[in-house]
Biopython code that builds the backbone (N, CA, C, O; Angstrom):
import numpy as np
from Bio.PDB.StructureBuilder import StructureBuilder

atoms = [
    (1, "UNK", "N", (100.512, 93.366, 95.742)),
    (1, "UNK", "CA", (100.382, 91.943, 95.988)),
    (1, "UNK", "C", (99.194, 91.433, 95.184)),
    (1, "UNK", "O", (98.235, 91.397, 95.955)),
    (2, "UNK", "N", (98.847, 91.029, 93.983)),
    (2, "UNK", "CA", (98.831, 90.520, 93.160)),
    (2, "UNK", "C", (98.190, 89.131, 93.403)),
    (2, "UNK", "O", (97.767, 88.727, 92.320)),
    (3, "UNK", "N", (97.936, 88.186, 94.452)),
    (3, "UNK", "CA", (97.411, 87.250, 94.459)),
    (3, "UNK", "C", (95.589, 86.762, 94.623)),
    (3, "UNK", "O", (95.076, 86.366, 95.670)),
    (4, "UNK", "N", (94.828, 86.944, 93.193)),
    (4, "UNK", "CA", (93.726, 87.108, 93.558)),
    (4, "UNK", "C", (93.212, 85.439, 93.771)),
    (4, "UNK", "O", (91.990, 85.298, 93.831)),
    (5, "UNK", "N", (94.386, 83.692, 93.935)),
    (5, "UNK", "CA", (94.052, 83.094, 94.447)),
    (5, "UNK", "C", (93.855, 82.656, 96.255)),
    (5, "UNK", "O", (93.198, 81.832, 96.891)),
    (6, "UNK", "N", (94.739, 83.633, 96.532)),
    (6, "UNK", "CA", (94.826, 83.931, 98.557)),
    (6, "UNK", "C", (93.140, 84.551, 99.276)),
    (6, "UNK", "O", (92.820, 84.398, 100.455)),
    (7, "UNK", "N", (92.187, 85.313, 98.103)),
    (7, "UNK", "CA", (91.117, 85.856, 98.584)),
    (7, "UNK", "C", (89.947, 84.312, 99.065)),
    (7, "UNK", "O", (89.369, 84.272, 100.151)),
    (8, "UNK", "N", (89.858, 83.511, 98.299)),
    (8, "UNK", "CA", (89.201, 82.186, 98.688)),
    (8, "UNK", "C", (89.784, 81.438, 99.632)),
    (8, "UNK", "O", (89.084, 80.909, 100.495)),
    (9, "UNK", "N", (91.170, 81.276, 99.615)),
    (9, "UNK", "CA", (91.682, 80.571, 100.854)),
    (9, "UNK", "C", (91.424, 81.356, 102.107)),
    (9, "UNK", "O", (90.935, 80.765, 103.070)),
    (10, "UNK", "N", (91.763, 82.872, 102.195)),
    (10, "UNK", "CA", (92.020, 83.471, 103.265)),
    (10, "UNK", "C", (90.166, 82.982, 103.687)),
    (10, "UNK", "O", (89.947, 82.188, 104.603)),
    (11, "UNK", "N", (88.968, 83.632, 102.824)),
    (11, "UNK", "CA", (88.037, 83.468, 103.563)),
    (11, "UNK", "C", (88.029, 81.970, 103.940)),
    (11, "UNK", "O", (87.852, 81.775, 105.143)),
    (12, "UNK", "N", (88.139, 81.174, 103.385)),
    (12, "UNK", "CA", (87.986, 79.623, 103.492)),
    (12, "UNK", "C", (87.792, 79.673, 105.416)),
    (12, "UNK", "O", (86.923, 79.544, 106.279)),
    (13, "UNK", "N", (89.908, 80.075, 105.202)),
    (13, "UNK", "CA", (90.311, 80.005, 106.714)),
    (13, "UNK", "C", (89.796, 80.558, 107.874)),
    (13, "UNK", "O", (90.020, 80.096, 108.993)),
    (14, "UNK", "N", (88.876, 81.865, 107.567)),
    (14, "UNK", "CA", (88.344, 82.471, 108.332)),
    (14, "UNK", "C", (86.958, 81.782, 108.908)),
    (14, "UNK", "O", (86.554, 81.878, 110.067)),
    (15, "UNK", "N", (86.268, 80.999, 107.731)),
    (15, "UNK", "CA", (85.040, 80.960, 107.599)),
    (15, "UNK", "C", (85.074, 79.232, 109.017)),
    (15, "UNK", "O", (84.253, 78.984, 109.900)),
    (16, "UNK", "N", (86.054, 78.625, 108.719)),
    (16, "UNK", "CA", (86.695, 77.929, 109.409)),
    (16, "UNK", "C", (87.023, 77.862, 110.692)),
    (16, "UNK", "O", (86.522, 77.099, 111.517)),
    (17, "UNK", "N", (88.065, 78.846, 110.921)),
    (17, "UNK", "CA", (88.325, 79.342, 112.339)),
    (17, "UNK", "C", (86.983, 79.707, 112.809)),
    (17, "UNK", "O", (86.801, 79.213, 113.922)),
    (18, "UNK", "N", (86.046, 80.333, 112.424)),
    (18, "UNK", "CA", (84.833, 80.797, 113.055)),
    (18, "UNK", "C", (84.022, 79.817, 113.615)),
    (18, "UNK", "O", (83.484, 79.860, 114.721)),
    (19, "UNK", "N", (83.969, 78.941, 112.794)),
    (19, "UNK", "CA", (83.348, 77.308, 113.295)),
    (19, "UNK", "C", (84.170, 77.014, 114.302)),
    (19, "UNK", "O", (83.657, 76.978, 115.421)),
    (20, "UNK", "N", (85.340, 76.788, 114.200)),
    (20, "UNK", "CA", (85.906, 76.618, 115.405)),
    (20, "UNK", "C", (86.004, 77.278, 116.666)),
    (20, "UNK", "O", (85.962, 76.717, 117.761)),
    (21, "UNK", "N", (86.160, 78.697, 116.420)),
    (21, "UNK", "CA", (85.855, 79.583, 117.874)),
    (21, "UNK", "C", (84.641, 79.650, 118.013)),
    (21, "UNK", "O", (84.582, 80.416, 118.975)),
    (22, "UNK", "N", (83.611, 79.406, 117.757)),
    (22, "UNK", "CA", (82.070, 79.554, 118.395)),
    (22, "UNK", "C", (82.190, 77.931, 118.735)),
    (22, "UNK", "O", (81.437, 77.738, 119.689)),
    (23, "UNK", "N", (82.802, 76.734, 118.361)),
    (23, "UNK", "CA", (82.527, 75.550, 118.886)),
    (23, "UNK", "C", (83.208, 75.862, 120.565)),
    (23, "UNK", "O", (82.691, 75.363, 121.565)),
    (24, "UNK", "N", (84.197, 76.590, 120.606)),
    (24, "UNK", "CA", (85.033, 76.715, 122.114)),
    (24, "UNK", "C", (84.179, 77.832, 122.458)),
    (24, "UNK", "O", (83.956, 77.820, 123.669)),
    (25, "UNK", "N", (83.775, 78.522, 122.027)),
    (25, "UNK", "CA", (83.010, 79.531, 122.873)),
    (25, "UNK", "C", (81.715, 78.647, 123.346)),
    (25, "UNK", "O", (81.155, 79.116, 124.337)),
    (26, "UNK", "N", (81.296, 77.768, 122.953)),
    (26, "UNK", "CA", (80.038, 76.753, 123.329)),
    (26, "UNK", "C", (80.990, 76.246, 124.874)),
    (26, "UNK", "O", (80.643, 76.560, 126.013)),
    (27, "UNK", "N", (82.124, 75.478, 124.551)),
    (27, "UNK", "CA", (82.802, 74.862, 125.683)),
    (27, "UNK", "C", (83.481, 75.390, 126.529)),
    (27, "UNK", "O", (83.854, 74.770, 127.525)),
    (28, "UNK", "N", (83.794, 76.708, 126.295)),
    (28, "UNK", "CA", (84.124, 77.974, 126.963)),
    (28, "UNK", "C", (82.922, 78.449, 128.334)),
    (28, "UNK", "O", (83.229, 79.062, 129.357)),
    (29, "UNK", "N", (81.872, 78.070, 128.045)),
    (29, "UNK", "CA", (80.376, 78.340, 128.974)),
    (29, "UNK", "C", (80.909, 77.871, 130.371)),
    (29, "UNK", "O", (81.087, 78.497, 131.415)),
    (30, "UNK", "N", (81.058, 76.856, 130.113)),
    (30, "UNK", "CA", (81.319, 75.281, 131.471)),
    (30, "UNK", "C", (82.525, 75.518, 131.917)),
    (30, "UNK", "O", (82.709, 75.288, 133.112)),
    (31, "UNK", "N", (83.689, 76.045, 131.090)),
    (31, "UNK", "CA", (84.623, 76.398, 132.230)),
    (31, "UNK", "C", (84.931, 77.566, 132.380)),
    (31, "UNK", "O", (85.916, 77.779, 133.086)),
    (32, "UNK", "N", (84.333, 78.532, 131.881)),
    (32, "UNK", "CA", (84.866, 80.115, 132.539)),
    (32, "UNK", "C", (86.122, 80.641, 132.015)),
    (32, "UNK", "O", (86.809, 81.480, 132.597)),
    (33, "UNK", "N", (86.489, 79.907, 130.466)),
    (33, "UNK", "CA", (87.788, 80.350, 129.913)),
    (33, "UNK", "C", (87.228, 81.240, 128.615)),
    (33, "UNK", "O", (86.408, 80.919, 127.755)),
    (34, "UNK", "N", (88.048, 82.594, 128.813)),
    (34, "UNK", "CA", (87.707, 83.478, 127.823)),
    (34, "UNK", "C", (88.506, 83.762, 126.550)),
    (34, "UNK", "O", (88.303, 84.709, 125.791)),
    (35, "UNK", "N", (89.616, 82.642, 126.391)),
    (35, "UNK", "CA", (89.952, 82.755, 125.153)),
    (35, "UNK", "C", (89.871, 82.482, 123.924)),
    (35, "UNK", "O", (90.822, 82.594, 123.150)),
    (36, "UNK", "N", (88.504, 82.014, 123.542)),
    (36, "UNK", "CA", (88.047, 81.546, 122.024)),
    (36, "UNK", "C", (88.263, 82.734, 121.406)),
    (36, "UNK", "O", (88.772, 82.233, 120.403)),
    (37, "UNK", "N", (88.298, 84.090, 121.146)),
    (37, "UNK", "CA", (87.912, 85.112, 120.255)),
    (37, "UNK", "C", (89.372, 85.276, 120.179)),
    (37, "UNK", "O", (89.613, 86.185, 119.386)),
    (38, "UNK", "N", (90.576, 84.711, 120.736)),
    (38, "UNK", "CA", (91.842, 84.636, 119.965)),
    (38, "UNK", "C", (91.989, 83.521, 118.569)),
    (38, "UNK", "O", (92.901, 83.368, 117.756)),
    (39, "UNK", "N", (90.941, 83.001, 118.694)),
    (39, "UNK", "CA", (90.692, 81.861, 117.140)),
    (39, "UNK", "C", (89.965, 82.533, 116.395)),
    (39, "UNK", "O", (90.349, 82.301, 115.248)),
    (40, "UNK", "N", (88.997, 83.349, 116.380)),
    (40, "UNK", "CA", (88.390, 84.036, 115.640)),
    (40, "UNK", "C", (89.810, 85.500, 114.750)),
    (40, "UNK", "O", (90.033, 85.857, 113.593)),
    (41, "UNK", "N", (90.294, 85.816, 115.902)),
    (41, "UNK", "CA", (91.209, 86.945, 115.493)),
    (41, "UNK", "C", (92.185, 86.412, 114.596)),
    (41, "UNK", "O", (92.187, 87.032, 113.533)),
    (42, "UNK", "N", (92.998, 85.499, 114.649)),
    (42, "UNK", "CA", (93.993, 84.501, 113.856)),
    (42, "UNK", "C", (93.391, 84.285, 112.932)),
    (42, "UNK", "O", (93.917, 84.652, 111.881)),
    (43, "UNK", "N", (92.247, 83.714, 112.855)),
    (43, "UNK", "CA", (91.668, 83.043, 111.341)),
    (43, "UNK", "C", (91.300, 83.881, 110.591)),
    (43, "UNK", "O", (91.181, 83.679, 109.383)),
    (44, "UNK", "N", (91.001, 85.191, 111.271)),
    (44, "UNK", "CA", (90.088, 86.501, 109.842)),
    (44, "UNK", "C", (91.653, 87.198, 109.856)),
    (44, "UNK", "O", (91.804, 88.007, 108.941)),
    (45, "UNK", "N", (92.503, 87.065, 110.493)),
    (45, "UNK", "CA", (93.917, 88.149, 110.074)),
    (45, "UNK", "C", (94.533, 88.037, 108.787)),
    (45, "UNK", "O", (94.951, 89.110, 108.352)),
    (46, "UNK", "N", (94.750, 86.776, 107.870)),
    (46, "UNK", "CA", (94.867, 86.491, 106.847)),
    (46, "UNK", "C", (94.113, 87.594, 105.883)),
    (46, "UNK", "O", (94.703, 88.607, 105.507)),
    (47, "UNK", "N", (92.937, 87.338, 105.570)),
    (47, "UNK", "CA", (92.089, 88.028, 104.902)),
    (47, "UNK", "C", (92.407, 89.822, 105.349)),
    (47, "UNK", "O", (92.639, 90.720, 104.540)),
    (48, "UNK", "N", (92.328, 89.950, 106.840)),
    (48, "UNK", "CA", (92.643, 91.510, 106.588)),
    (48, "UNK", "C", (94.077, 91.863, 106.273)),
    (48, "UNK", "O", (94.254, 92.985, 105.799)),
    (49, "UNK", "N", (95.164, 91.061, 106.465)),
    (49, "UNK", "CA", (96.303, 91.755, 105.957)),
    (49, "UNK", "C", (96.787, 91.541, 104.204)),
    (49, "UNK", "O", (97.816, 91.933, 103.654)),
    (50, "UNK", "N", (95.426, 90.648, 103.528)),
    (50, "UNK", "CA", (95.718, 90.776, 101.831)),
    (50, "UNK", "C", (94.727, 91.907, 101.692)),
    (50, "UNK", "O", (94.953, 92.449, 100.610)),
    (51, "UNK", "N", (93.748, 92.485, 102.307)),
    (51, "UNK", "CA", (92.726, 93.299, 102.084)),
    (51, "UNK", "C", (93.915, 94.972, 101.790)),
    (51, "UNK", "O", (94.202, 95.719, 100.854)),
    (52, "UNK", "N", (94.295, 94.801, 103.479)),
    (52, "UNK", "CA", (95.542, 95.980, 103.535)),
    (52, "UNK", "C", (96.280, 95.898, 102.263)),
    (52, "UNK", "O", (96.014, 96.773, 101.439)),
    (53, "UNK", "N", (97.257, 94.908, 101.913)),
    (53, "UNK", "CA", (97.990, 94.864, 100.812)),
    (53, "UNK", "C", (97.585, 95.180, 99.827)),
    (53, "UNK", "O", (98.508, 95.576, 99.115)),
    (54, "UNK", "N", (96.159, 95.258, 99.103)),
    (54, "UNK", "CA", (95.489, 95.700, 98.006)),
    (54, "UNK", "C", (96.013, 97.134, 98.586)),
    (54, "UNK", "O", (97.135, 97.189, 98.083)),
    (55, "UNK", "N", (95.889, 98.032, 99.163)),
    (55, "UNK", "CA", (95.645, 99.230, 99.261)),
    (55, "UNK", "C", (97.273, 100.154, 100.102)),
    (55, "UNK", "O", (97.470, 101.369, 100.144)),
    (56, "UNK", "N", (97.823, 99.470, 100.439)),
    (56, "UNK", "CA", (99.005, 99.626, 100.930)),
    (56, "UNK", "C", (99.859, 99.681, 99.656)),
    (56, "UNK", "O", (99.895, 98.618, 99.037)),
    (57, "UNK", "N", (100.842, 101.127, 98.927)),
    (57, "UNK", "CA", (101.903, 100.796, 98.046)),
    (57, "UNK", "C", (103.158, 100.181, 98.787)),
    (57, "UNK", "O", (103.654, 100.480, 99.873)),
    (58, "UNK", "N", (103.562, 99.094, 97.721)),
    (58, "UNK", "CA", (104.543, 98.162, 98.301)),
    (58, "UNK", "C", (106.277, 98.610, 97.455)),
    (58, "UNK", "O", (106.670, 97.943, 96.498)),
    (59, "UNK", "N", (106.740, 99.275, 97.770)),
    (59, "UNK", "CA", (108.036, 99.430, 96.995)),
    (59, "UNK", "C", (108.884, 98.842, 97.313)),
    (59, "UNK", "O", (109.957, 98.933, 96.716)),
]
sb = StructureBuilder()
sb.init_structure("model")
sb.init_model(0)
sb.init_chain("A")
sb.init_seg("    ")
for serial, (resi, resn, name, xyz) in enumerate(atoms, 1):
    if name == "N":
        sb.init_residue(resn, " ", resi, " ")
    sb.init_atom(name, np.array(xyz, "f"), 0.0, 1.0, " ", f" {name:<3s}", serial, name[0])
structure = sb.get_structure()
């Protein structure tokens, strides 16, 4: 997989989602809901499954 323009987007998205799950993990405090680190996991998965694909043979 061959796409060395997906490495800037993927972090983009990650770098992104992260802002966003630490903003709900801020609003997460006040109500006792523990699912922000499912926004963190979604937004860096991009980046690790082109990371895999570098190193994974694809036939």
């Amino acid at each position: 997989m061959l796409m060395p323009w997906f490495f800037p987007v993927a972090i983009a998205l990650g770098l992104l989602g992260t802002k966003t799950g630490m903003e709900q993990r801020h609003i997460a405090r006040k109500s006792g809901d523990k699912g922000w680190w499912i926004i963190l996991l979604l937004a860096w998965l991009p980046l690790i499954y082109w990371i895999l694909a570098q190193f994974v043979r694809q036939d």
